[in-house]
C-alpha positions in Angstrom: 247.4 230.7 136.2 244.6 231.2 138.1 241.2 229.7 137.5 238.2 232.0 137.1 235.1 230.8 138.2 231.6 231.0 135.9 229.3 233.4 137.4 226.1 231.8 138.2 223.5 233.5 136.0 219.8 232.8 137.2 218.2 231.3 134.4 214.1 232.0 133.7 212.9 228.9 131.2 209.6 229.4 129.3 207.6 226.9 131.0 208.7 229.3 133.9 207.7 232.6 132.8 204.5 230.6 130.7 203.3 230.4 135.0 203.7 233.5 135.7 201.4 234.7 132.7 199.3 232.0 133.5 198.2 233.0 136.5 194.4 231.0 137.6 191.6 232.2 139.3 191.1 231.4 142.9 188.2 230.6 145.7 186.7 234.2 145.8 187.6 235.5 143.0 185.3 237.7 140.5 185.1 237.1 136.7 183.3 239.9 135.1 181.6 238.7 132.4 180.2 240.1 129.3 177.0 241.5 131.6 177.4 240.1 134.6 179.9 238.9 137.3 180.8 235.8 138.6 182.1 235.5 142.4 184.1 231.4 142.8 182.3 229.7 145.3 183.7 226.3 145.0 186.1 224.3 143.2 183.8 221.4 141.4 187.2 219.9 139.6 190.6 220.5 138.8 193.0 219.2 135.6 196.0 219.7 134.2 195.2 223.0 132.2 192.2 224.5 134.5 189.8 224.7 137.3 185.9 224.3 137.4 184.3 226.2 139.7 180.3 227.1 141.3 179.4 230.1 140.8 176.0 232.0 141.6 174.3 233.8 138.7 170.9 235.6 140.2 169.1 232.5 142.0 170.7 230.2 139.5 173.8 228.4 140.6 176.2 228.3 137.4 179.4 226.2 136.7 182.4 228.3 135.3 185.5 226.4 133.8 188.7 228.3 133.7 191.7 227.3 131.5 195.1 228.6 131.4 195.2 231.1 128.3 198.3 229.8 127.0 197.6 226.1 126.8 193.5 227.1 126.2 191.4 224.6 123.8 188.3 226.1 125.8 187.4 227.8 122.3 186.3 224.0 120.8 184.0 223.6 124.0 182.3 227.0 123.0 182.1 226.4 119.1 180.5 222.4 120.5 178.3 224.4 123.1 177.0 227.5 120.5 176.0 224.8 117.9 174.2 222.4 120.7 172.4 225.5 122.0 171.5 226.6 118.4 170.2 223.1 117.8 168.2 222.6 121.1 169.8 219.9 121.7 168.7 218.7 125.3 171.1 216.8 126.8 174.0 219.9 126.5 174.5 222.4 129.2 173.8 226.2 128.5 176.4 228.2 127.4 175.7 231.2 129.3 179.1 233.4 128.6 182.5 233.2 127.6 185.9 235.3 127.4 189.2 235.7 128.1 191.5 237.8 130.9 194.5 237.9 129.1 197.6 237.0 129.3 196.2 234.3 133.0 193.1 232.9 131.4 189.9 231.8 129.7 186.4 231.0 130.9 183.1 229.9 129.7 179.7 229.9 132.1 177.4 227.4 131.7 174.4 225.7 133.1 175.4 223.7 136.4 174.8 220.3 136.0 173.9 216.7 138.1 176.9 214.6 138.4 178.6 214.1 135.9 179.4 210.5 133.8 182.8 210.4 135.5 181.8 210.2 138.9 178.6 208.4 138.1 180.6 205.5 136.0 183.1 205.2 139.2 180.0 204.5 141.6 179.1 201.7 139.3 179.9 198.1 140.5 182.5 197.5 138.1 183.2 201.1 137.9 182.2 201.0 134.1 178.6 201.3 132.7 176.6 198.3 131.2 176.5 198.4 127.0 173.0 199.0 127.5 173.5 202.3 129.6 176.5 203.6 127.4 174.1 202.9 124.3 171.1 204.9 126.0 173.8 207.9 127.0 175.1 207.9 123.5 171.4 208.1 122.1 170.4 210.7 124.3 173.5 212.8 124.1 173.1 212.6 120.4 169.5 213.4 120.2 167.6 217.0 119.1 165.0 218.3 120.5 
């Protein structure tokens, strides 16, 4: 009897076709916003689920952080950003717009900032901040007004 063997049938996994819908911006790329548009300058960072990137909006130079639209918590960020902005608080960036381009991914636009703890905490000696720093940073962070 003879011995037939399995056809080989190509098999597409979800994580597969999740990165083909997730498909992220690149260098160059424009994001139309709500109003306006935003043309990626730069990458500033990159993780696991997105890309931040420097953006120009007028004079102003903006940041714009892109997540991918399936694995998205970019929504808590806005909600943390609305109620910062709402209460003045000083030590939060601007949230200047948000969406989505769906099915690849989401963005928000803020206000660009300095460096950010990160970096600044690995410059350190010990690459950690003193209590005394990490206490004023908390304070300030926390404070309205």
């Amino acid at each position: 009897m003879e011995r037939i063997a399995p056809k080989k049938v190509a098999s597409v996994s979800m994580d597969d076709e999740q990165k083909e819908k997730d498909r992220m911006p690149i260098l160059n790329d424009e994001i139309q916003g709500h109003e306006k548009k935003y043309k990626l300058k730069k990458v500033l960072g990159e993780g696991g689920y997105g890309i931040v990137f420097l953006s120009q909006d007028g004079e102003r130079l903006v940041a714009v952080k892109t997540e991918k639209y399936s694995k998205s918590m970019l929504h808590v960020e806005v909600g943390v950003l609305k109620a910062a902005n709402a209460a003045k608080a000083k030590h939060f960036c601007e949230l200047m717009d948000y969406g989505s381009i769906k099915p690849d991914y989401v963005y928000m636009v803020m206000t660009l900032l300095h460096e950010d703890l990160h970096k600044l905490r690995h410059e350190m000696p010990d690459k950690r901040f003193t209590l005394s720093t990490s206490l004023r940073v908390s304070v300030q962070t926390l404070k309205v007004g």
